[in-house]
Each structure stands twice: as structure tokens, then as C-alpha cells.
LUMMI-256189 format. One record per atom (N, C-alpha, C): x, y, z; residue in three letters. Coordinates in steps of 0.02 Angstrom, whole numbers, padded with zeros to 5 digits, always signed. Atoms other than C-alpha are relative to their C-alpha. Layout:
LUMMI-256189
XYZala;...
***
This chain:
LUMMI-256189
-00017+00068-00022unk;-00182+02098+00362unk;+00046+00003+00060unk;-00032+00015-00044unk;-00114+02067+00516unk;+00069-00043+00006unk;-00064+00009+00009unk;+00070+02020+00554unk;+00009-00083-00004unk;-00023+00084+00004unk;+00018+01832+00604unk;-00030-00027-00056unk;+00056+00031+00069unk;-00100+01815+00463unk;+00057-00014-00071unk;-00048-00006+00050unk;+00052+01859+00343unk;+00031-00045+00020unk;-00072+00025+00001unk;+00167+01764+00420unk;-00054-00086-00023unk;+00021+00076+00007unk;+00051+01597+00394unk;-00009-00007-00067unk;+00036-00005+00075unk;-00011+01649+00211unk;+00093-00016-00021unk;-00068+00011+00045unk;+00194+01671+00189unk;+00018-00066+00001unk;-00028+00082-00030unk;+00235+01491+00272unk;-00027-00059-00065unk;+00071+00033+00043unk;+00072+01418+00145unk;+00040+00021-00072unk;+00005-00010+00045unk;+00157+01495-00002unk;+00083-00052-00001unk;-00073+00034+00003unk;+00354+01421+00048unk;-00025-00091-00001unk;+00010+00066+00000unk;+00279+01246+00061unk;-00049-00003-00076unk;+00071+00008+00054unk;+00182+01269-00096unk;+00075-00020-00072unk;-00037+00016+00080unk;+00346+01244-00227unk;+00088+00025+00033unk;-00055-00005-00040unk;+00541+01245-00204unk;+00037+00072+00014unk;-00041-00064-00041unk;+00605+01419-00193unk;-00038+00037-00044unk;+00038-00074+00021unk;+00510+01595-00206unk;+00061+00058+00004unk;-00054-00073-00002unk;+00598+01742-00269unk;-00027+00072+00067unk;+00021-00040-00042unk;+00581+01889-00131unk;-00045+00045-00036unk;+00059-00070+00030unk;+00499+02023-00259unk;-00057-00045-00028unk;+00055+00048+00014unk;+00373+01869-00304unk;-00019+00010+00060unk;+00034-00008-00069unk;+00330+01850-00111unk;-00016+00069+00026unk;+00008-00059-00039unk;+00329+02034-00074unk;-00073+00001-00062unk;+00066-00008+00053unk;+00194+02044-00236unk;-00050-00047+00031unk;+00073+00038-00021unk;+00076+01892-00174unk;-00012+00042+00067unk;-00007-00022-00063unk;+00105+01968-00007unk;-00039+00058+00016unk;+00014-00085-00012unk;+00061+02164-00042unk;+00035+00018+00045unk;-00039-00036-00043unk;+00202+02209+00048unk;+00078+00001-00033unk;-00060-00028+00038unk;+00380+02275+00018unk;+00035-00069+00022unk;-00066+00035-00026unk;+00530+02189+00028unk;+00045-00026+00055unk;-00051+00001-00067unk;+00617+02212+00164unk;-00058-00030+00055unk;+00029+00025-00042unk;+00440+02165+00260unk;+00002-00081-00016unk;-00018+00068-00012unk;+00465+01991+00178unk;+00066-00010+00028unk;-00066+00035-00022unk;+00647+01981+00231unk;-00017+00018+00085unk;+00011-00018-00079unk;+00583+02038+00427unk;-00051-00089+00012unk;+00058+00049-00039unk;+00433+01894+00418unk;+00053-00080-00028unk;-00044+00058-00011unk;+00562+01757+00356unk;+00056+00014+00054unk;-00054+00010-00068unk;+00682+01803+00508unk;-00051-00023+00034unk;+00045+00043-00075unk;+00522+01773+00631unk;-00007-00065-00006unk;-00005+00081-00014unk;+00486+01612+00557unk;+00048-00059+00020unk;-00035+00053-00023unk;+00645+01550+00569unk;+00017-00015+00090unk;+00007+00001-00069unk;+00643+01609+00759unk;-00041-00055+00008unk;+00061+00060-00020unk;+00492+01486+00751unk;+00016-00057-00011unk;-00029+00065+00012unk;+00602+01343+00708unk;-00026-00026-00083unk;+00004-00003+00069unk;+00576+01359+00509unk;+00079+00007-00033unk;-00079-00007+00040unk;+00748+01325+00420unk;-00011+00031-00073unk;+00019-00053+00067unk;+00719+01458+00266unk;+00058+00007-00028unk;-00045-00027+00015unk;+00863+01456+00171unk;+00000+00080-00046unk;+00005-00055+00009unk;+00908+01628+00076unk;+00045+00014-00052unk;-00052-00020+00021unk;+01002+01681-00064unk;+00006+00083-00034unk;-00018-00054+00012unk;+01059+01851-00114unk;+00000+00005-00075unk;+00004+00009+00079unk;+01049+01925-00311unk;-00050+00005-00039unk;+00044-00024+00036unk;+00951+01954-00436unk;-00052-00083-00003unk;+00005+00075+00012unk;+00930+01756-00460unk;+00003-00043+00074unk;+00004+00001-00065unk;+00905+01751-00273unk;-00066-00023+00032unk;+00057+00031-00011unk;+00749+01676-00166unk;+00014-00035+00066unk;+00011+00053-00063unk;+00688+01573-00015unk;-00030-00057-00030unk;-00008+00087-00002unk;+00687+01388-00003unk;-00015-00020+00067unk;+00002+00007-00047unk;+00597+01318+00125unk;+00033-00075+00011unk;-00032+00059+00006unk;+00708+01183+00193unk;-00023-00068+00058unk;+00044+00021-00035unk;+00671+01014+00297unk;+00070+00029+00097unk;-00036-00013-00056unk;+00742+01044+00480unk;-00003-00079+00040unk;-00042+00047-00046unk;+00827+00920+00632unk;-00089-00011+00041unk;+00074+00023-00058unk;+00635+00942+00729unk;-00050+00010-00060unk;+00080-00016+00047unk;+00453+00954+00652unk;-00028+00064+00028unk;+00046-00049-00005unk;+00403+01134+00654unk;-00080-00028-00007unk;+00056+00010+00045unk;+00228+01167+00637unk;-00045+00016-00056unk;-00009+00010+00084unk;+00140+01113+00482unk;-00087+00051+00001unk;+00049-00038+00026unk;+00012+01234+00391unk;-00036-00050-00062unk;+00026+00037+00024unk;-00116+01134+00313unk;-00059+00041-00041unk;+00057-00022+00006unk;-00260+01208+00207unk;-00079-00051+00015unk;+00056+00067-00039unk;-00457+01138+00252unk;+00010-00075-00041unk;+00018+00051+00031unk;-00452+01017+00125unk;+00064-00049-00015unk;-00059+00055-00011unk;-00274+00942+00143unk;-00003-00032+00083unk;+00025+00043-00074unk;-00323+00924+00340unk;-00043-00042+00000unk;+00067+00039-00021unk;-00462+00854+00328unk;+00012-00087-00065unk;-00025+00076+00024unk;-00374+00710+00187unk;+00021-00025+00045unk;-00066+00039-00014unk;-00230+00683+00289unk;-00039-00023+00075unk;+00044+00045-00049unk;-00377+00637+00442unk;-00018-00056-00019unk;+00028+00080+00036unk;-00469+00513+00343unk;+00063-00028-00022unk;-00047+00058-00002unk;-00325+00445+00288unk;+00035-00031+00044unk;-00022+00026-00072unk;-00262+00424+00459unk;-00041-00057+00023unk;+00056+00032-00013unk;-00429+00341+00477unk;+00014-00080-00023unk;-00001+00072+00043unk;-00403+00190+00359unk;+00062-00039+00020unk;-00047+00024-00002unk;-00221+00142+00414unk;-00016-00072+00027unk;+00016+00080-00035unk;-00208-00051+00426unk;+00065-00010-00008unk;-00060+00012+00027unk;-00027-00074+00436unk;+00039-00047+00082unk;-00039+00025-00038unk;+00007-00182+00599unk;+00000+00028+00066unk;+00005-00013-00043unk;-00019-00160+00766unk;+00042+00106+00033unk;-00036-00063-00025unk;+00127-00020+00818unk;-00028+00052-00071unk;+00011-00072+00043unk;+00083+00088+00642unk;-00082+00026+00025unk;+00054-00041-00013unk;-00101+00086+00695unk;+00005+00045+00064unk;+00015-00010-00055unk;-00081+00139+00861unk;+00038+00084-00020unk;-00028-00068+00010unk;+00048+00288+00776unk;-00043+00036-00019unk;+00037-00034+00036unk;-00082+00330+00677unk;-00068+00024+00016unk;+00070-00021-00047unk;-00234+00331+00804unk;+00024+00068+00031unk;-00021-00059-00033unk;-00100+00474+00903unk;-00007+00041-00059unk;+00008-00044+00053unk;-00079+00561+00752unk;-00054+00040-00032unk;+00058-00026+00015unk;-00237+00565+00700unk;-00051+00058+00065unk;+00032-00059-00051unk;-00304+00655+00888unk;+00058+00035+00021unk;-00042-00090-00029unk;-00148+00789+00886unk;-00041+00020-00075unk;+00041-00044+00058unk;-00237+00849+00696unk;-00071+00001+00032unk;+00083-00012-00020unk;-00405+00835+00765unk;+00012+00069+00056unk;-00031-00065-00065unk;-00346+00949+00930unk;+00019+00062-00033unk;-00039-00076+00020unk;-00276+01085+00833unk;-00050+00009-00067unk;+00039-00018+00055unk;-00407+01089+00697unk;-00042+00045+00032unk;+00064-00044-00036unk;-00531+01246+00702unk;-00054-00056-00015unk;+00064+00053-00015unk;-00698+01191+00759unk;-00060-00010-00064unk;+00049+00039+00056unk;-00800+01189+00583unk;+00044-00041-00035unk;-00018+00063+00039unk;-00668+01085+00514unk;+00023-00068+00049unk;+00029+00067-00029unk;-00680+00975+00660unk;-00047-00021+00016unk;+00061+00051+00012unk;-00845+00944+00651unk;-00012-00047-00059unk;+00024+00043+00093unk;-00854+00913+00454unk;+00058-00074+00022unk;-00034+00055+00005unk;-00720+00776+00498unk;-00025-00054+00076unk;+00042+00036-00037unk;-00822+00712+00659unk;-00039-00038-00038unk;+00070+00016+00034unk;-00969+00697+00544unk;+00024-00051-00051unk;-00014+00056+00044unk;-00869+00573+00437unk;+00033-00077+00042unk;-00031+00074-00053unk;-00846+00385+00530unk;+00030-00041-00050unk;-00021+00040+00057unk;-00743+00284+00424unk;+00014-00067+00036unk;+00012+00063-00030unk;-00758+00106+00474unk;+00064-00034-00056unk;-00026+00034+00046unk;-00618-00020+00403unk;-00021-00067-00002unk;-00006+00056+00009unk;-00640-00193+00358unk;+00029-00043-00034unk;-00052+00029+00014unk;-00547-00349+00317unk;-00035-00031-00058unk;+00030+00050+00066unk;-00564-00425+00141unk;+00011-00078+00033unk;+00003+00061-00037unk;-00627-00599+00162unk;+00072-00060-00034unk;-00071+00014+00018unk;-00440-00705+00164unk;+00041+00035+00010unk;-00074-00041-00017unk;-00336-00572+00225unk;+00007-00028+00051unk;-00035+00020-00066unk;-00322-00612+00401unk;+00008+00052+00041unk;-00025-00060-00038unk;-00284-00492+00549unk;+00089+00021-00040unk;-00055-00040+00053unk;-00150-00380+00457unk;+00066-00017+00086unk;-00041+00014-00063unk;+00034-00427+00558unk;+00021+00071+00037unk;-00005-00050-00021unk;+00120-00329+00670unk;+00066+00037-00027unk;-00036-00008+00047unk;+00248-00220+00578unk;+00035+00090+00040unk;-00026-00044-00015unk;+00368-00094+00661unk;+00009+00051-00063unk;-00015-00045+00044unk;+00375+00088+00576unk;+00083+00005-00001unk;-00070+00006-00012unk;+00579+00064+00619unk;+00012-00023-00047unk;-00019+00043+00027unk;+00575-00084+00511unk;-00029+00032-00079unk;+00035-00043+00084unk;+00467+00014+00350unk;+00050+00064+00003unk;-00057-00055+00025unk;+00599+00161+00376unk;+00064-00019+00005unk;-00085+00024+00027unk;+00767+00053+00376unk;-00018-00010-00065unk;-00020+00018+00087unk;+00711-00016+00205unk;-00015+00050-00031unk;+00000-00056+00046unk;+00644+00144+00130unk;+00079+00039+00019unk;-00051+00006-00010unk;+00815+00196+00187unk;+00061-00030-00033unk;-00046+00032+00039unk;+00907+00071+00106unk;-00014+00008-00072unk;+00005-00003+00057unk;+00808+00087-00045unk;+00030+00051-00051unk;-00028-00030+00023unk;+00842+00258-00075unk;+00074+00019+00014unk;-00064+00012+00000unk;+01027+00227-00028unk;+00028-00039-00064unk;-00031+00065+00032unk;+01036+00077-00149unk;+00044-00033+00007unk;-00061+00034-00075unk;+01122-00016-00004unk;-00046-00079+00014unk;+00014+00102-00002unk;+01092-00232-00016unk;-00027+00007+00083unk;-00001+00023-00098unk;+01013-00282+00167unk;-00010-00068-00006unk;-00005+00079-00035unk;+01039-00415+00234unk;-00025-00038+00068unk;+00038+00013-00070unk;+00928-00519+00353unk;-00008-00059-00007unk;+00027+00090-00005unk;+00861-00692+00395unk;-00091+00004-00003unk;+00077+00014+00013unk;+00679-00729+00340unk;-00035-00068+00044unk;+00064+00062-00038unk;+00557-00821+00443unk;-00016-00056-00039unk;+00047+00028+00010unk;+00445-00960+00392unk;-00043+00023+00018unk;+00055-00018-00029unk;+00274-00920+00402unk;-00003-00033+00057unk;+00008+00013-00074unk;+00217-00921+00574unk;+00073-00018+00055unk;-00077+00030-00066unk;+00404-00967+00650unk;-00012+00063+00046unk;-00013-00069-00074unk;+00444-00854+00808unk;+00090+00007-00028unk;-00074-00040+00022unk;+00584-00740+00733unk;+00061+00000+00045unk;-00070+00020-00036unk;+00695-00769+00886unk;+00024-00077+00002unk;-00046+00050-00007unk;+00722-00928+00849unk;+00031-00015-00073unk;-00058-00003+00072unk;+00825-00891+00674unk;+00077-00024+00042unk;-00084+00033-00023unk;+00992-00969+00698unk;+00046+00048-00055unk;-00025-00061+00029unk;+01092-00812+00668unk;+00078-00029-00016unk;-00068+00021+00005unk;+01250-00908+00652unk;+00005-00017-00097unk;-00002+00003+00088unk;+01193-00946+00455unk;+00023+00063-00014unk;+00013-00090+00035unk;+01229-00805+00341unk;-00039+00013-00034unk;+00075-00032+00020unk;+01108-00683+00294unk;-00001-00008-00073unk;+00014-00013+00085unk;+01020-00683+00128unk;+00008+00073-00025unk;-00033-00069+00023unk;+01077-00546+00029unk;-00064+00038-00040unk;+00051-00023+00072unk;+00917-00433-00089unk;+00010+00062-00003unk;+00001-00075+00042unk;+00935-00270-00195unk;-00071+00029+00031unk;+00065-00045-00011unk;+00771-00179-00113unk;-00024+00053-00059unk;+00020-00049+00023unk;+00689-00085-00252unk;-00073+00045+00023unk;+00064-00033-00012unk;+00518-00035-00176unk;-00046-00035+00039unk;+00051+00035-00066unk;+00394-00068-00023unk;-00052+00011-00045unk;+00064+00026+00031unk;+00231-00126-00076unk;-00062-00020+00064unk;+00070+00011-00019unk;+00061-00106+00036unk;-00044-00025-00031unk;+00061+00024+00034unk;-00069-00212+00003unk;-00056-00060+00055unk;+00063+00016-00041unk;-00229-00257+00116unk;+00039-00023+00086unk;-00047+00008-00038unk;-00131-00224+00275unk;+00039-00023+00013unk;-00068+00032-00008unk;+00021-00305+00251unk;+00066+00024-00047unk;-00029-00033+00024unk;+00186-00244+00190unk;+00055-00041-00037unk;-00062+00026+00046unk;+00315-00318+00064unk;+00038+00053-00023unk;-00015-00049+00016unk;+00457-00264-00005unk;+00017-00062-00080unk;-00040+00029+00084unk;+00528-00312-00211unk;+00053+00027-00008unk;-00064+00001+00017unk;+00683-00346-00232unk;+00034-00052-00024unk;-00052+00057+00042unk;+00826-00441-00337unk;+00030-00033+00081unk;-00022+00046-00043unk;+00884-00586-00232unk;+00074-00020-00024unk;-00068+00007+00014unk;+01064-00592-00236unk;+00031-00058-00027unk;-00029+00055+00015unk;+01088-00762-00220unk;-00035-00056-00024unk;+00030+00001+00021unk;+00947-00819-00282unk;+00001+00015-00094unk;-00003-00020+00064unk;+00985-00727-00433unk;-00069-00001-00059unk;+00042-00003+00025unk;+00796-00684-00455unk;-00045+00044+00034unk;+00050-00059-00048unk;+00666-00557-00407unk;-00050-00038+00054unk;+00043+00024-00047unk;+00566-00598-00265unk;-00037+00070+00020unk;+00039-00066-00041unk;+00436-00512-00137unk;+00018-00041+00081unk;-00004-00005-00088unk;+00464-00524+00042unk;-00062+00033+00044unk;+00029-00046-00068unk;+00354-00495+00188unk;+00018+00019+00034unk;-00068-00037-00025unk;+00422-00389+00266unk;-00003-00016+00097unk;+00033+00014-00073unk;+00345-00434+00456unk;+00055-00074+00020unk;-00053+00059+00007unk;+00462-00589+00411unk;+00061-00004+00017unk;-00055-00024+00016unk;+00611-00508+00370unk;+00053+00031+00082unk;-00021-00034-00064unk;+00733-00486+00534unk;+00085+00010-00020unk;-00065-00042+00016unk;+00872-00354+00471unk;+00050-00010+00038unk;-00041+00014-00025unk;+01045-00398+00525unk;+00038+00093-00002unk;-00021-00062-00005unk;+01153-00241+00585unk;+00011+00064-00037unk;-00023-00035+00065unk;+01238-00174+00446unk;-00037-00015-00068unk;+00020+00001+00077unk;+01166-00144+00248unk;+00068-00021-00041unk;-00067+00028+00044unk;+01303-00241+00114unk;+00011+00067-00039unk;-00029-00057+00031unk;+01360-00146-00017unk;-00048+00021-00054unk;+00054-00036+00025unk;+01277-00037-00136unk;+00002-00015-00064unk;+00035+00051+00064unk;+01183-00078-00309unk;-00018+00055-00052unk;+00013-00021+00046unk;+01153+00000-00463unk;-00071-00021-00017unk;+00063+00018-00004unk;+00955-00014-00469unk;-00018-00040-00086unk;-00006+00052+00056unk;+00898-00159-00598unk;-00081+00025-00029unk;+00035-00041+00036unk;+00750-00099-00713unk;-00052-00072+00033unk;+00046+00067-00019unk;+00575-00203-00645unk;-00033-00022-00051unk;+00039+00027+00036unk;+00512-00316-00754unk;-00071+00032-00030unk;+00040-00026+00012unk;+00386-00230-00844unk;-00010+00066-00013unk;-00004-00074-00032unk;+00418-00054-00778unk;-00033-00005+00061unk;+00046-00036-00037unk;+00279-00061-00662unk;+00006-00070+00052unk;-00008+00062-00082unk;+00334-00134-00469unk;-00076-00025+00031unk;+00076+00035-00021unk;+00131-00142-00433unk;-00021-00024-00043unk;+00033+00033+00061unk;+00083-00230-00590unk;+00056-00067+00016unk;-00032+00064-00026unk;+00236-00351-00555unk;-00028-00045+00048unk;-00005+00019-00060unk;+00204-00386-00379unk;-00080-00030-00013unk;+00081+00034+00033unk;-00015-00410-00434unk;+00029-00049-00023unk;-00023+00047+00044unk;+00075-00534-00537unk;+00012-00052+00039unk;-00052+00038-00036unk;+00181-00628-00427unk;-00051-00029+00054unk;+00046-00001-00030unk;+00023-00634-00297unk;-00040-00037-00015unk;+00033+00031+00065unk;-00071-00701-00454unk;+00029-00064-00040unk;-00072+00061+00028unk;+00055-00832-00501unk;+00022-00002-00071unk;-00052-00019+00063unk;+00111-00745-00654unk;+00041+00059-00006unk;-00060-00030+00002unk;+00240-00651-00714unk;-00032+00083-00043unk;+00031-00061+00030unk;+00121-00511-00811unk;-00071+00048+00022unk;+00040-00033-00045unk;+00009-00452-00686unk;-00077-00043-00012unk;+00047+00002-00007unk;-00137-00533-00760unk;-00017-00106+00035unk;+00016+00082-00005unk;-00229-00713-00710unk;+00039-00041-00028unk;-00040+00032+00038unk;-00123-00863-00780unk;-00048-00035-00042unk;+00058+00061+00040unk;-00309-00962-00812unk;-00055+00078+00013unk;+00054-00057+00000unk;-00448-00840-00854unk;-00076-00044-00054unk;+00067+00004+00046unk;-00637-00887-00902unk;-00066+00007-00008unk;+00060-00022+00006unk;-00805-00873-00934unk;-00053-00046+00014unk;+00051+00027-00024unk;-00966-00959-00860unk;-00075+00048-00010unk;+00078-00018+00002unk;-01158-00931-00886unk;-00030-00016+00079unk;+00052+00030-00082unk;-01244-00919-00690unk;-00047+00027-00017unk;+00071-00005-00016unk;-01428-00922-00666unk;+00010+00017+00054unk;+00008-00036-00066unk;-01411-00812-00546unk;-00012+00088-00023unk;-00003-00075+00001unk;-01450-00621-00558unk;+00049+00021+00023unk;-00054-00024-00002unk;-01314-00503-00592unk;+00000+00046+00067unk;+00007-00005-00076unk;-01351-00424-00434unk;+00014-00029+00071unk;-00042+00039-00066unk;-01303-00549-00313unk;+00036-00040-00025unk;-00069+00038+00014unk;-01158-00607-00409unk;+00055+00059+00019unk;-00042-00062-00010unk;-01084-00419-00414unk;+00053-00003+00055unk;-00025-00003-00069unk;-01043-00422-00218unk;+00055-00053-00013unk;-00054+00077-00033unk;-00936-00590-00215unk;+00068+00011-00066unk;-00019+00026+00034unk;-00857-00555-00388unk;+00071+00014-00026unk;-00083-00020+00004unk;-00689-00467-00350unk;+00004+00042-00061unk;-00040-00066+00039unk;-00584-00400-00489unk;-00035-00052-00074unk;+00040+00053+00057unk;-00721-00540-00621unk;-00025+00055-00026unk;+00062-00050+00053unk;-00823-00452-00763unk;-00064-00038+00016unk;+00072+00042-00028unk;-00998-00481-00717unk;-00070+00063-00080unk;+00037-00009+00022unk;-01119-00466-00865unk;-00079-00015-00009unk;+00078+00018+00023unk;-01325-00472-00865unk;-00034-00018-00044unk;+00035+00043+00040unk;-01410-00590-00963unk;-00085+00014+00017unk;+00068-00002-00030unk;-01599-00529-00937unk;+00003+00019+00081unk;-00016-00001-00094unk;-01645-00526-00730unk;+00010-00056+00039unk;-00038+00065-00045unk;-01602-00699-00698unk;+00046-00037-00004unk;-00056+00017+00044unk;-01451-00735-00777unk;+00062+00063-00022unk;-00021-00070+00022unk;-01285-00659-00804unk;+00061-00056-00041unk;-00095+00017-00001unk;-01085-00691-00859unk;+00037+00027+00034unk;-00043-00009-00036unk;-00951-00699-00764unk;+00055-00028-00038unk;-00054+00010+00005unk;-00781-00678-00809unk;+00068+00000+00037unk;-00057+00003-00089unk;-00638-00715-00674unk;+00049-00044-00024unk;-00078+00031+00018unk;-00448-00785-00667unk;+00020-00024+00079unk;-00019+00016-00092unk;-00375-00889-00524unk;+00081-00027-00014unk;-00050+00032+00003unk;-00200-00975-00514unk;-00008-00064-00049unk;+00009+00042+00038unk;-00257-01138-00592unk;-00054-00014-00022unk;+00056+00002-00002unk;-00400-01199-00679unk;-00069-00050+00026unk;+00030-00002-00048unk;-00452-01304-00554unk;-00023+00044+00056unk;+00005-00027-00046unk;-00460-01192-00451unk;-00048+00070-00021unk;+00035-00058+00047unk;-00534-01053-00558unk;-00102-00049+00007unk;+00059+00036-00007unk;-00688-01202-00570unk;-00031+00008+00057unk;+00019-00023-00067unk;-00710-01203-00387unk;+00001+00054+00019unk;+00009-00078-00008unk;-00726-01009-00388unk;-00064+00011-00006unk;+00031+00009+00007unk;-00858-01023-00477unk;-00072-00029+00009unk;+00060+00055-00039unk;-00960-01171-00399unk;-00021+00032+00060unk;+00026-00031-00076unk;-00966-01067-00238unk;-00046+00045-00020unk;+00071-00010-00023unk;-01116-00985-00304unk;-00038-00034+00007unk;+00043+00054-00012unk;-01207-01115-00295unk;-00077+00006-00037unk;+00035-00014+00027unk;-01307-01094-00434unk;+00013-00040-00082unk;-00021+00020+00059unk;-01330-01176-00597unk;+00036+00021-00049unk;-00044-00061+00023unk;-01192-01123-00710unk;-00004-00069-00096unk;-00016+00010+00062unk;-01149-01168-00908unk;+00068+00028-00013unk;-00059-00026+00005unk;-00969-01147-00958unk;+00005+00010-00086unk;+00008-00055+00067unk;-00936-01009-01091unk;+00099-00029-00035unk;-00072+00029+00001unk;-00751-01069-01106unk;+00050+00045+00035unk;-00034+00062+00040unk;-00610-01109-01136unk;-00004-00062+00018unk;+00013+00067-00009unk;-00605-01286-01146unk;+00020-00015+00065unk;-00037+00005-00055unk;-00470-01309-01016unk;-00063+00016+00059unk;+00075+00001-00041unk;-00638-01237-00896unk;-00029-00047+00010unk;+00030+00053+00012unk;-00716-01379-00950unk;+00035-00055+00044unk;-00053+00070-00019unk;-00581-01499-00922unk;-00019-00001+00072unk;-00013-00026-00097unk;-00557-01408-00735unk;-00061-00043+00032unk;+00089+00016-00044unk;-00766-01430-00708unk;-00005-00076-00002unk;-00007+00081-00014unk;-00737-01633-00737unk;+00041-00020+00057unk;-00052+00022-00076unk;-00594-01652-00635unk;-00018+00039+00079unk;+00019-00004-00082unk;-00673-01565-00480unk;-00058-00024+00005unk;+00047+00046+00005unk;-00820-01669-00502unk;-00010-00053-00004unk;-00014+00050-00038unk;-00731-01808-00489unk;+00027-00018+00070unk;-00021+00012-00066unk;-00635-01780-00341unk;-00068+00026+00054unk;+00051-00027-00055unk;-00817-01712-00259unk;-00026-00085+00005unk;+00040+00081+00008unk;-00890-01888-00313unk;+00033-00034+00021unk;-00042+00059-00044unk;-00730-01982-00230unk;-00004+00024+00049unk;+00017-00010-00084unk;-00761-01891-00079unk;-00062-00024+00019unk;+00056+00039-00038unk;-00948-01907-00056unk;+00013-00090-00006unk;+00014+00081-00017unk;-00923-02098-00107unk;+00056-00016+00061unk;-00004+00034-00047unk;-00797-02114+00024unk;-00047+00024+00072unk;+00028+00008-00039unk;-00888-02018+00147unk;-00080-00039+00021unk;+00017+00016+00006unk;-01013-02119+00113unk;-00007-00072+00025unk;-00051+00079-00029unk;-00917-02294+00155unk;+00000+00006+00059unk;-00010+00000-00104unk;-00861-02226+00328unk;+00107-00022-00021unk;-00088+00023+00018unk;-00666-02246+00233unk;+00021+00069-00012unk;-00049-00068-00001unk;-00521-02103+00235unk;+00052-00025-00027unk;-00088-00016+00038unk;-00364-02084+00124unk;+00052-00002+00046unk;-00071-00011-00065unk;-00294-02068+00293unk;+00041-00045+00034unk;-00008+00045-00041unk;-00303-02210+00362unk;+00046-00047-00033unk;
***
């Protein structure tokens, strides 16, 4: 084995777990001792911070350093950490980090594992209701991961949707929230946290959120409802407090389970024969759960609960006070 071949297999084994004993590395190695203590001096020449300790109970630790050496990847962690470069929807400035990012790994990849990752096009698209994802400084996703794992209060002024963030009237004082954890979800970024003054958990967008200088003072982290900050936050999204639907129900469509599948989200979609299925789905209310439904546009039978029922009258009246006024040539507005 050649001297650079070792020194990369050694680099591959220090990033593989937190500290290797030297007579462990000289054994994976096939080499003595003293040749591992020669190939951890070169690396650190190479800008590798290796710490070292002496003893029987002694070992290397590879540590993080002040710059970004460079990183040893095997094929199949390069070729993730491409495609995942691929999919980033996080806001104008992260995509654009992540388009560079993604052609310095392509550039330095050998050439059969940059073809196999040529040969894969990953196309993204927007679920229908998201919206162009905002624009979202990586500055602003590493002050709060920052604060989080500090457990340091920040303090900022929140937008209104759509306001123009310079015109916050910074003379108020800032709202105070405990940050426990950023939350991605269909390119856009929140964070969950206890609201100080509020004196209740919230979610924040974080594209909203315009951090005032200093972080307040620091917090003893509050246990999340549930345990689980992505089962909360689904919740909160959902307009309940337990991740699941608040109205959940069941309908008979004459429609084949086949072209209900596509439209039917996070619904149970069961086949009734080939022209007929069930659908089971949850919305905020159950009006609104009704009109989920009606948008196939297909004859439906309601499986329950009643409340369903109720819903499917009352939007069948307000359809029947619309056509009869548009009908008139009269508006509510007027």
C-alpha cells in the first residue's frame, strides 16, 4: 500500500467513530506503530487537528478544526450527500449554496462515480398549496441552531405575513421565545418554541422572524408536548394539539381507486370493486373536510360520522345561496 493510500484509509477510519487506540490503527493498518504516529503527523501538516494521547488508555481523536480540511467520503456517502444537494428547497440564498456545493463534489468526484450521479436527474416540485418556498438566509438558520443549542431566549420582531420586514417599528420591544428546535417542511423553515410572554408554545416562520442583536438570557429546556417536536408541529399545522386531524371521515366515491390515489394526500383510499372505492381523510373542520371531498367530482355516499353529514348539508346550502344569488345578478357585497 502506498503512503497516500494509507494515509486516506487512516483519515476514513478517524472519521468513522470518536477516538482509535494507536495499536488498533497500526492492526487495521498492517503497519507498526510508530508508522501510525509518522502518518498522523502528515495529516495534521494537511490541516487535520488529530488530537493524541499518550498511555496505555491512549488514542487519536479526530477533532473539528478553525478551516474545512478535506473531507473523505466513501462512493456511497458521495453520491447521497449529491442527491441530497439535489432536492434542497430552502429559499433562495440556501439554494444557490447548495447548487455551489453541489458542483465542488461533482468536480472532485472520480469519473465512474460522476457519471452514476450524472445518470441520476432529480427534478423537484412544489406540492399543490405550498407556494414558491421564501427566501431564508443560512445566517438566520445558524443564529437559531445556535441559540438552541446554547439555550439562550432570542429575541426579535415578527412580521405579518407579507409585511416588508423593514418596516417593524423597532422602538417596540422584542418578543421574547425559548427556541427548542427548527422544523423543515415543504421548503419553508420554522422554528418551536415556548413563547415567553405569551406563556405558550408556538411555531414561527422563521423568514418572518427579524433577530434583534443580542440573545436574552438562558432557559432550562421545557419537555415538548408529547415528546415528539414533528408530531407537535404536524399538529399545530393540522389545528390540533395531537398531531392527528381534529375532524376525520369516511365517504363512498364512484370513482376508481386509481384516480382517487393521486389527489388523496396523507387519506386511506380503499377499493370497492373497479369503480368504487373509500376514502378516509381529516381536514381542520368538517366543513371543510366536506369540501375535500366534493372536489372529486364524483358521486359520493357518506360512510360517517354524522357530523360529515351535518358538514355535506351545510355546504349545500351555502352552494344553493350562491347559485341562487348568482342567479339574481345580487351580491352580499353590495
Amino acid at each position: 500500500m502506498t503512503t497516500t493510500a494509507r494515509l486516506l484509509q487512516l483519515l476514513s477510519l478517524l472519521q468513522t467513530r470518536r477516538e482509535w487506540p494507536g495499536s488498533l490503527l497500526a492492526a487495521r493498518l498492517d503497519v507498526s506503530e510508530r508508522t501510525v504516529r509518522r502518518d498522523v503527523e502528515r495529516l495534521r501538516d494537511l490541516g487535520y487537528r488529530i488530537a493524541g494521547r499518550v498511555g496505555p488508555a491512549g488514542g487519536y481523536r479526530l477533532e473539528a478544526g478553525s478551516d474545512l480540511p478535506p473531507l473523505l467520503f466513501d462512493a456511497d456517502q458521495a453520491l447521497a450527500v449529491a442527491l441530497a444537494l439535489q432536492t434542497v428547497r430552502g429559499g433562495t440564498p440556501m439554494d444557490e449554496a447548495a447548487r455551489r456545493a453541489l458542483g465542488t463534489i461533482r468536480q472532485v468526484l472520480p469519473a465512474p462515480l460522476r457519471h452514476r450521479l450524472d445518470a441520476v436527474e432529480v427534478t423537484t416540485v412544489s406540492v399543490p398549496g405550498d407556494g414558491p418556498a421564501p427566501d431564508v438566509s443560512l445566517d438566520a438558520v445558524a443564529t437559531v441552531a445556535a441559540a438552541i443549542r446554547a439555550r439562550e431566549t432570542l429575541r426579535f420582531d415578527y412580521s405579518p405575513r407579507g409585511a416588508d420586514g423593514e418596516t417593524l417599528d423597532t422602538a417596540r420591544p422584542p418578543r421574547r421565545a425559548e427556541p427548542h428546535h427548527l422544523v423543515a417542511a415543504g421548503g419553508r423553515w420554522y422554528v418551536l418554541a415556548w413563547d415567553v410572554d405569551r406563556v405558550d408554545w408556538r411555531v414561527f416562520a422563521l423568514e418572518r422572524l427579524r433577530l434583534r442583536t443580542h440573545n436574552g438570557a438562558r432557559f432550562a429546556p421545557r419537555p415538548v408536548p408529547g415528546g415528539d417536536a414533528a408530531a407537535f408541529v404536524s399538529g399545530r399545522f393540522r389545528g390540533s394539539e395531537g398531531g392527528e386531524w381534529p375532524c376525520r371521515g369516511t365517504v363512498l366515491l364512484r370513482l376508481p381507486a386509481r384516480d382517487v390515489l393521486p389527489f388523496a394526500g396523507d387519506g386511506i383510499v380503499v377499493a370497492i370493486g373497479d369503480e368504487a372505492c373509500t376514502l378516509e381523510a381529516g381536514s381542520w373542520s368538517w366543513v371543510a373536510l366536506a369540501a375535500s371531498f366534493a372536489r372529486y367530482d364524483a358521486p359520493m355516499e357518506v360512510i360517517g360520522p354524522a357530523e360529515l353529514s351535518a358538514a355535506c348539508a351545510t355546504l349545500a346550502e351555502r352552494f344553493a345561496d350562491a347559485a341562487d344569488r348568482a342567479a339574481d345578478g345580487t351580491s352580499a357585497l353590495r
